[in-house]
Backbone as a printed PyTorch tensor [residue, N CA C, xyz], in Angstrom:
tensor([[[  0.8490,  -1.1770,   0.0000],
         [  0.0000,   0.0000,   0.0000],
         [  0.8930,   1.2380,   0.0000]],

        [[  0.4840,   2.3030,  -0.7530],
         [  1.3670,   3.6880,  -1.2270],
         [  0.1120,   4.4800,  -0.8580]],

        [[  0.7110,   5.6790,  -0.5470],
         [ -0.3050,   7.1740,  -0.7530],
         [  0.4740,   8.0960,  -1.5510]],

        [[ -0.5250,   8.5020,  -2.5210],
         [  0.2690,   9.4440,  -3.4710],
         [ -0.2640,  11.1040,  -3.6250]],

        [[  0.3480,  11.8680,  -3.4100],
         [ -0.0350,  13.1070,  -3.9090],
         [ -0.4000,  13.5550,  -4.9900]],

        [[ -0.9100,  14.8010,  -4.8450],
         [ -1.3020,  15.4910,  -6.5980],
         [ -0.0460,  15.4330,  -7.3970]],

        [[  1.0660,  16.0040,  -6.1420],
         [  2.3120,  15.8360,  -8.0460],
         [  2.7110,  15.1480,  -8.1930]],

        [[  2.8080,  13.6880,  -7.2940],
         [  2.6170,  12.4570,  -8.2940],
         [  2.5560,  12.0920,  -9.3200]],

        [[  0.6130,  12.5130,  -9.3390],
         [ -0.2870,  12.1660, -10.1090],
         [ -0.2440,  13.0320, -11.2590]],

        [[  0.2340,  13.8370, -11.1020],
         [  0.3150,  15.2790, -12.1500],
         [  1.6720,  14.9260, -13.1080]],

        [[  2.5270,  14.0760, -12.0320],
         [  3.9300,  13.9950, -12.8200],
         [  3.6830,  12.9050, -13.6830]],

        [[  2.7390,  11.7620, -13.4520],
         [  2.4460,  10.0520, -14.2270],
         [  1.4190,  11.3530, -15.6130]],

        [[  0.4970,  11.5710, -15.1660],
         [ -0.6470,  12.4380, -16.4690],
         [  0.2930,  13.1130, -17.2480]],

        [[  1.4890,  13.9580, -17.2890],
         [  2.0570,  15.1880, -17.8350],
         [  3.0370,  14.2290, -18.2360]],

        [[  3.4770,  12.8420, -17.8950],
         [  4.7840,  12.7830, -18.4010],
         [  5.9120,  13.3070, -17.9120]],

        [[  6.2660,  13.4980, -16.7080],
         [  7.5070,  14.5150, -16.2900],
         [  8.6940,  13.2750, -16.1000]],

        [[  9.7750,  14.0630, -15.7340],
         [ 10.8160,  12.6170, -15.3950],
         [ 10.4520,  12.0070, -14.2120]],

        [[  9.9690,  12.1650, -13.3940],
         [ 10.0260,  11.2330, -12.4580],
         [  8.6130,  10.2060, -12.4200]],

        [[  8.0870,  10.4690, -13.8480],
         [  7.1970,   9.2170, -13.6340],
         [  7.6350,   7.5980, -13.7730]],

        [[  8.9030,   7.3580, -14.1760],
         [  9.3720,   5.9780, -14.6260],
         [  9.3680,   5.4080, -12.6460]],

        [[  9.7130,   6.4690, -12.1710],
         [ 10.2700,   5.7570, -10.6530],
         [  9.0860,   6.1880, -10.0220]],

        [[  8.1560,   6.6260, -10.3090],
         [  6.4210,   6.9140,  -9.4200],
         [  5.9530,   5.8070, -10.0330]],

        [[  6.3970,   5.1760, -11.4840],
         [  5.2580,   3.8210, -11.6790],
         [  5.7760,   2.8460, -11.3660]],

        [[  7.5880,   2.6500, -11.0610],
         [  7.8250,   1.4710, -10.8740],
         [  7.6140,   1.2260,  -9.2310]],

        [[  7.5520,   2.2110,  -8.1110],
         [  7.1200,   2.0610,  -6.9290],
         [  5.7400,   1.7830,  -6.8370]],

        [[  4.2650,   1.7670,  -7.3990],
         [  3.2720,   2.1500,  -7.2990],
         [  2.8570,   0.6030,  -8.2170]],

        [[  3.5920,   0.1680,  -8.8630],
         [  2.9980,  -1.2390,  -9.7420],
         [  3.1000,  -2.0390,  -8.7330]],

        [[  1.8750,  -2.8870,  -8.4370],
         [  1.2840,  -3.7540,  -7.9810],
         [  0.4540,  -3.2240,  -6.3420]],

        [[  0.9680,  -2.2060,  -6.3800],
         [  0.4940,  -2.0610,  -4.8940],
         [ -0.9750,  -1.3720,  -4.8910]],

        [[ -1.6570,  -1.2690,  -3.6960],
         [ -2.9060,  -0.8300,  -3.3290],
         [ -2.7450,   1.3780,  -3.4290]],

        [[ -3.2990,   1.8180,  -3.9560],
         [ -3.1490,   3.3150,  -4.0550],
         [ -4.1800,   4.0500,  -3.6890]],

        [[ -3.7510,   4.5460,  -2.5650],
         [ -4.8660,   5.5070,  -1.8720],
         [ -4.3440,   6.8950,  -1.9200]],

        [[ -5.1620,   7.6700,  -1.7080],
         [ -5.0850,   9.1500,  -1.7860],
         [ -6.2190,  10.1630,  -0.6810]],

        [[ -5.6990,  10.9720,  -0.0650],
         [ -6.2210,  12.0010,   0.6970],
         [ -7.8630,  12.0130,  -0.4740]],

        [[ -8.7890,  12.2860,   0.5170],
         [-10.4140,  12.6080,  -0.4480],
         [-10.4650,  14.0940,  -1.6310]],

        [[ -9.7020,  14.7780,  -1.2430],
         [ -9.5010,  15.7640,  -1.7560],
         [ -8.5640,  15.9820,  -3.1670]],

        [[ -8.3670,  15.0220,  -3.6900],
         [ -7.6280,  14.9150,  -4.6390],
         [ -8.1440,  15.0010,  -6.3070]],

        [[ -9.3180,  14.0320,  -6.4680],
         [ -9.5000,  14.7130,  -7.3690],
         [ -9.9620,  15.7440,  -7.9820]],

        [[-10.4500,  16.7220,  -6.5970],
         [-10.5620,  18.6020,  -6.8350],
         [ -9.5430,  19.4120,  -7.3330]],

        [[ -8.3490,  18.3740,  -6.1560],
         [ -6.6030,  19.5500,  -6.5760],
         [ -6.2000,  19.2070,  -8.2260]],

        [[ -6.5470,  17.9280,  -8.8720],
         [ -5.8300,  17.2190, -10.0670],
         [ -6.6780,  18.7660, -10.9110]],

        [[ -8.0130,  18.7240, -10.9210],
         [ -8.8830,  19.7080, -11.6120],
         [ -8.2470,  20.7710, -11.2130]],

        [[ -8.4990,  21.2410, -10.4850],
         [ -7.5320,  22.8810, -10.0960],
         [ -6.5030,  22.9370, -10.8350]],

        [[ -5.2150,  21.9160, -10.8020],
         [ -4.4390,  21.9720, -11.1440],
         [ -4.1440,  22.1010, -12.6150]],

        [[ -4.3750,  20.7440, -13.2790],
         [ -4.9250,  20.9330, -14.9240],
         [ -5.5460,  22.2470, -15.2240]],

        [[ -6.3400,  22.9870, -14.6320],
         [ -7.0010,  24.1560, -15.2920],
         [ -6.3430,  25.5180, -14.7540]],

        [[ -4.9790,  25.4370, -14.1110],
         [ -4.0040,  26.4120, -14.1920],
         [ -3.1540,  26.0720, -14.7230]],

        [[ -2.8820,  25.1380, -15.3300],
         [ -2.0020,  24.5100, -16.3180],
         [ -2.3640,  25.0360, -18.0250]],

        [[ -3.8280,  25.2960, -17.6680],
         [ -4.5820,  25.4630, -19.0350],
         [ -4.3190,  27.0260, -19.2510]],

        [[ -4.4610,  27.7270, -18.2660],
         [ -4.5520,  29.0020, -17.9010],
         [ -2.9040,  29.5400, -18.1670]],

        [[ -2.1780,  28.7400, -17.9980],
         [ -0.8780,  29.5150, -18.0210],
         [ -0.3300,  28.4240, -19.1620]],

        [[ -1.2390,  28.2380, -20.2280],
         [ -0.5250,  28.2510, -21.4970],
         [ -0.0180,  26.6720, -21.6890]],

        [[  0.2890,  26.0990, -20.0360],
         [  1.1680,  24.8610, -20.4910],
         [  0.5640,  23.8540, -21.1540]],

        [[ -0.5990,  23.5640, -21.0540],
         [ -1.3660,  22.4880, -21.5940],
         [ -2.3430,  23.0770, -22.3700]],

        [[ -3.3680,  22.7230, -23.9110],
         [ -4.6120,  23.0500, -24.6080],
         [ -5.3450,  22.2840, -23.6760]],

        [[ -6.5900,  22.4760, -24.3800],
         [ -7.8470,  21.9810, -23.7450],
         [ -8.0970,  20.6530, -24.0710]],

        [[ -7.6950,  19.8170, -25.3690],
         [ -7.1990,  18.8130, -25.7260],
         [ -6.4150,  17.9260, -24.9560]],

        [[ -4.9810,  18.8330, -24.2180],
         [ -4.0370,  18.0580, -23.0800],
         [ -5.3450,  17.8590, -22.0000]],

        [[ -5.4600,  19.0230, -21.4880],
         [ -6.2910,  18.0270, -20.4540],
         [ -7.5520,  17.4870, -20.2120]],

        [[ -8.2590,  17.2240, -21.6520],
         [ -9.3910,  16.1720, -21.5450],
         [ -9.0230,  15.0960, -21.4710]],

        [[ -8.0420,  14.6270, -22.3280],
         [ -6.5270,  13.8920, -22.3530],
         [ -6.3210,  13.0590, -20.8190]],

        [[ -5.4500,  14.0690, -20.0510],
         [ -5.1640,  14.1200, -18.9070],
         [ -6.1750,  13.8320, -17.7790]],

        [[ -7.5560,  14.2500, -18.0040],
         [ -8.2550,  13.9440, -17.0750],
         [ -8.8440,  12.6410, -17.1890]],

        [[ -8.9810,  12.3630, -18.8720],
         [ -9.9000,  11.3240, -18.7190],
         [ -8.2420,   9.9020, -18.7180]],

        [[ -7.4620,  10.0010, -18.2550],
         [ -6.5300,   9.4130, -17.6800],
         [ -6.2410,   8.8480, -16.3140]],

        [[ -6.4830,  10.0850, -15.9910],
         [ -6.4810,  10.0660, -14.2180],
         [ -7.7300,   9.6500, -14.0920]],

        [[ -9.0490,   9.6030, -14.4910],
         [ -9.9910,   8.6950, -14.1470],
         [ -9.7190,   7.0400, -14.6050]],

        [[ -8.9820,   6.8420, -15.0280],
         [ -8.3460,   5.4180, -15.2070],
         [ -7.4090,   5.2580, -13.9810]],

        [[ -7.5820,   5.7010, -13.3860],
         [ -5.9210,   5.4730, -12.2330],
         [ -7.2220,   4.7310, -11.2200]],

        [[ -6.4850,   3.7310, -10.6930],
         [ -7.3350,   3.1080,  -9.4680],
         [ -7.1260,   3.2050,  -8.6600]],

        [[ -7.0110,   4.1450,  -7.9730],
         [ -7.0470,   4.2580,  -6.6590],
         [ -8.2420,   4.4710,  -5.2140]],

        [[ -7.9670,   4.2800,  -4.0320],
         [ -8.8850,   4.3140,  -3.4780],
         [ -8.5570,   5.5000,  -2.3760]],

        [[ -9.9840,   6.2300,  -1.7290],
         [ -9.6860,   7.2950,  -0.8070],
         [ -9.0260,   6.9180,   0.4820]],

        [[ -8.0920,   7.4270,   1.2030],
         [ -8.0990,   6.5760,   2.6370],
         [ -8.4170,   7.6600,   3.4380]],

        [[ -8.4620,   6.8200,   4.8750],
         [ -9.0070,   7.9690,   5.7410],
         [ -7.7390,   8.8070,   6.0710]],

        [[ -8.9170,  10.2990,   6.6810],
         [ -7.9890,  11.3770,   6.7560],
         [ -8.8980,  12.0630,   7.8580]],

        [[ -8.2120,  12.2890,   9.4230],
         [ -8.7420,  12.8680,  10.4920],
         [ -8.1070,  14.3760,   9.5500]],

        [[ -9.2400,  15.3770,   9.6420],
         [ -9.1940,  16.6110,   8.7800],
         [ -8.5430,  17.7090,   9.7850]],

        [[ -8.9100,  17.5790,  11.6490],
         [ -8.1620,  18.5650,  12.6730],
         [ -6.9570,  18.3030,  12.6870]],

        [[ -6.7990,  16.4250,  12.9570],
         [ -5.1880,  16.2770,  12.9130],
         [ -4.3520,  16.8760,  11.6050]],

        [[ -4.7490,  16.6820,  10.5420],
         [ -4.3850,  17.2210,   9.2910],
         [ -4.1850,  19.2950,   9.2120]],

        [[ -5.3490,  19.2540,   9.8320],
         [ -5.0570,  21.1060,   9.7740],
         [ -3.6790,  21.6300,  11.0150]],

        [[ -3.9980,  20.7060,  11.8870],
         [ -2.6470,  20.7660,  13.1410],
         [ -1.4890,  20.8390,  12.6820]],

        [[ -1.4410,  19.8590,  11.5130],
         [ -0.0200,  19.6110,  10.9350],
         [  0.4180,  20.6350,   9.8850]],

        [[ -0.3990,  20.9430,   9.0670],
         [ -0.2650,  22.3030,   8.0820],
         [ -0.0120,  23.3460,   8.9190]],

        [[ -0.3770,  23.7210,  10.5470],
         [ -0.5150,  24.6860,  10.6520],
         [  1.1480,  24.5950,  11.7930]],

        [[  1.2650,  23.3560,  11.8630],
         [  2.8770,  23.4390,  12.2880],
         [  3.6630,  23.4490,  11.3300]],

        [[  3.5190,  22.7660,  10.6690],
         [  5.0070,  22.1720,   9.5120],
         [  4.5460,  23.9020,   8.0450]],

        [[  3.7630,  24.4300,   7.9390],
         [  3.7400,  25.1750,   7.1060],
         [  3.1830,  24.7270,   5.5770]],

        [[  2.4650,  24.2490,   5.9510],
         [  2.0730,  23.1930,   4.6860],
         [  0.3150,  24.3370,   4.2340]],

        [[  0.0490,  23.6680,   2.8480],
         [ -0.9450,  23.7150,   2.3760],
         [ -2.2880,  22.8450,   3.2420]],

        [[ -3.2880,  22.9920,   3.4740],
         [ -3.9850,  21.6950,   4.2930],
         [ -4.3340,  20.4520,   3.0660]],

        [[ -3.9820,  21.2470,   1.7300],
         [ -4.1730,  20.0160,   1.0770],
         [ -2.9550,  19.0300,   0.9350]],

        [[ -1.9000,  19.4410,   1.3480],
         [ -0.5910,  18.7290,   1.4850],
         [ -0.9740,  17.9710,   2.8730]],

        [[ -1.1150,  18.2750,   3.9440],
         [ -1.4380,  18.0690,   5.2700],
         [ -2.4280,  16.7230,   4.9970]],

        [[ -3.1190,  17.2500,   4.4380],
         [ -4.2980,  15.5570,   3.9930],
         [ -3.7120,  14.5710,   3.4580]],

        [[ -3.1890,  14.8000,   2.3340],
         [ -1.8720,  13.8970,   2.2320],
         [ -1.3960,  12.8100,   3.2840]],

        [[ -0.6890,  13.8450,   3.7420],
         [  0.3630,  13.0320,   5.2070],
         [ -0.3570,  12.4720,   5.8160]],

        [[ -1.6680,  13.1010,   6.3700],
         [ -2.5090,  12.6910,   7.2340],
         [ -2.7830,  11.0190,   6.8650]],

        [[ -3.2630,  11.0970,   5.9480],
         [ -3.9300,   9.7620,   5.1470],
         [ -2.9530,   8.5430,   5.0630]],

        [[ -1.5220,   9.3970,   5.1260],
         [ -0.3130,   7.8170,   5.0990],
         [ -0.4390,   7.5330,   6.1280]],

        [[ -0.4670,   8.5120,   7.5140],
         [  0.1230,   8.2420,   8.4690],
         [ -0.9870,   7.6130,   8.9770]],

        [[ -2.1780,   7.5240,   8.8720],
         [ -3.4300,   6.9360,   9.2270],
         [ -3.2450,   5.5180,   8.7410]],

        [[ -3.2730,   5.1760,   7.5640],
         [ -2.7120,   4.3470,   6.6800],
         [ -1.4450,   3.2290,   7.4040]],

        [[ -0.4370,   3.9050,   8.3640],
         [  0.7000,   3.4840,   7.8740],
         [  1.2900,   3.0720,   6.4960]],

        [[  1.1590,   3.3260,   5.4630],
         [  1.7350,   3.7420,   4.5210],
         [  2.6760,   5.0610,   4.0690]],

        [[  3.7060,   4.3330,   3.0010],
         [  4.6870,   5.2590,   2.9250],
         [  3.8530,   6.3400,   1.8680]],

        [[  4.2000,   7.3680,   1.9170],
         [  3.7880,   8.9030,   1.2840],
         [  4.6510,   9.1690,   0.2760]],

        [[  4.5670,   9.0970,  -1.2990],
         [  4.8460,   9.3970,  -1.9390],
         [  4.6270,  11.0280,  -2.7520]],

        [[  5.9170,  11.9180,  -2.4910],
         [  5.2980,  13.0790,  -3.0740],
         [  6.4840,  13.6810,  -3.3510]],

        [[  6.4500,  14.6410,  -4.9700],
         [  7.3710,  15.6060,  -4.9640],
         [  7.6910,  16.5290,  -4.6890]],

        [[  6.8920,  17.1640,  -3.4600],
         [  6.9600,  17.9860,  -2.9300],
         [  8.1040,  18.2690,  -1.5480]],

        [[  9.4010,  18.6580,  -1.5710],
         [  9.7440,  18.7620,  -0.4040],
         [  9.3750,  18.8310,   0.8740]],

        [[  9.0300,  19.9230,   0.8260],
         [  8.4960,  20.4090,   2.3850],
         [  7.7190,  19.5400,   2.9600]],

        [[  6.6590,  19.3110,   2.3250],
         [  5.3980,  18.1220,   2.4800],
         [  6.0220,  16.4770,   2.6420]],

        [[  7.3970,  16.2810,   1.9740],
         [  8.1250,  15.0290,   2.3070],
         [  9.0620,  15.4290,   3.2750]],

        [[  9.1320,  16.6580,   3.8740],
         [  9.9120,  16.3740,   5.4930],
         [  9.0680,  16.5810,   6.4670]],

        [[  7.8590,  17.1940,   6.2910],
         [  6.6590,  17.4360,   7.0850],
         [  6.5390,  15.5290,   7.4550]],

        [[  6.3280,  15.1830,   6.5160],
         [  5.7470,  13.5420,   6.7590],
         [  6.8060,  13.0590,   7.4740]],

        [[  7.9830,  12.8140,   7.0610],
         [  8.9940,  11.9730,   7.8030],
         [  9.2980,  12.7470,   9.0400]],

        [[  8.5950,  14.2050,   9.3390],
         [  8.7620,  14.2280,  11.2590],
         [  7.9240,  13.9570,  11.8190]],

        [[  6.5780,  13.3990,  11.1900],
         [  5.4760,  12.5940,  11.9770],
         [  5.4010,  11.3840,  11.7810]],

        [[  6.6730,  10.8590,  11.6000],
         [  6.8940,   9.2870,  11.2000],
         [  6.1850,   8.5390,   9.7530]],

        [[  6.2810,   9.3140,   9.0410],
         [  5.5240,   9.0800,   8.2370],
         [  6.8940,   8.3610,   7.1380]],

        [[  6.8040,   6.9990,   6.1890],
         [  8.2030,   6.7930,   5.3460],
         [  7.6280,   7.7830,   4.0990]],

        [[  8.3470,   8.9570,   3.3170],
         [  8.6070,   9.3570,   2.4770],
         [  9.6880,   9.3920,   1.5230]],

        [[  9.6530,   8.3080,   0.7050],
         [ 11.1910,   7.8840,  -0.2390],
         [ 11.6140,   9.1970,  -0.9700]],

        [[ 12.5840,   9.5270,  -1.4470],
         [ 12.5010,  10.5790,  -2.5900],
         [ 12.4770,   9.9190,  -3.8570]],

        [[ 11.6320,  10.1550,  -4.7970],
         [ 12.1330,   9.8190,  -6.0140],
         [ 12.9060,  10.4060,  -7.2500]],

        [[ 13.1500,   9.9490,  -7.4540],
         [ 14.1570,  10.2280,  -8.6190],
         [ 13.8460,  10.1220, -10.0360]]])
């Protein structure tokens, strides 16, 4: 079992480099994600759209992709989660994240720095990928 973040998920949809080592960690295993995720993937794609990087084409593309991804929601205590954003400096949608591994015991996959040392000081395993 893995928990994955939006830029993960943003990095496997877009193609970035670090999707070869987000799919070879993530093949075969169970994939859960904070509930809030597929709002941020939409947000995200449609400032992507907005600042030129992607047509409207990329991300019908892109979305109707990420609705192929199987993953499942895990739980996420939402106070413990705002506690932690509001120590570690995080987004609360990063915070849901963590929340959800550490609920989980599962390791937290994300390219996000801050949000991968936020996790590993609440014991959370966050690998870096490469």
């Amino acid at each position: 079992m893995v928990v994955v973040d939006t830029s993960v998920v943003l990095a496997v949809l877009l193609n970035e480099p670090a999707r070869s080592s987000i799919l070879r960690r993530t093949r075969g295993a169970r994939v859960l994600v904070a509930g809030s995720l597929e709002w941020e993937v939409g947000n995200a794609l449609i400032t992507l759209l907005r600042r030129r990087r992607l047509t409207a084409n990329d991300l019908q593309r892109a979305w109707r992709s990420f609705r192929r991804i199987p993953f499942a929601i895990g739980a996420c205590d939402v106070a413990t989660a705002l506690r932690l954003a509001a120590d570690a400096g995080l987004d609360a949608y990063d915070a849901y994240a963590v929340e959800t591994a550490r609920a989980a015991s599962a390791p937290l996959l994300t390219l996000d720095e801050r949000q991968r040392r936020a996790a590993i000081a609440v014991g959370v395993d966050a690998p870096e990928l490469s």
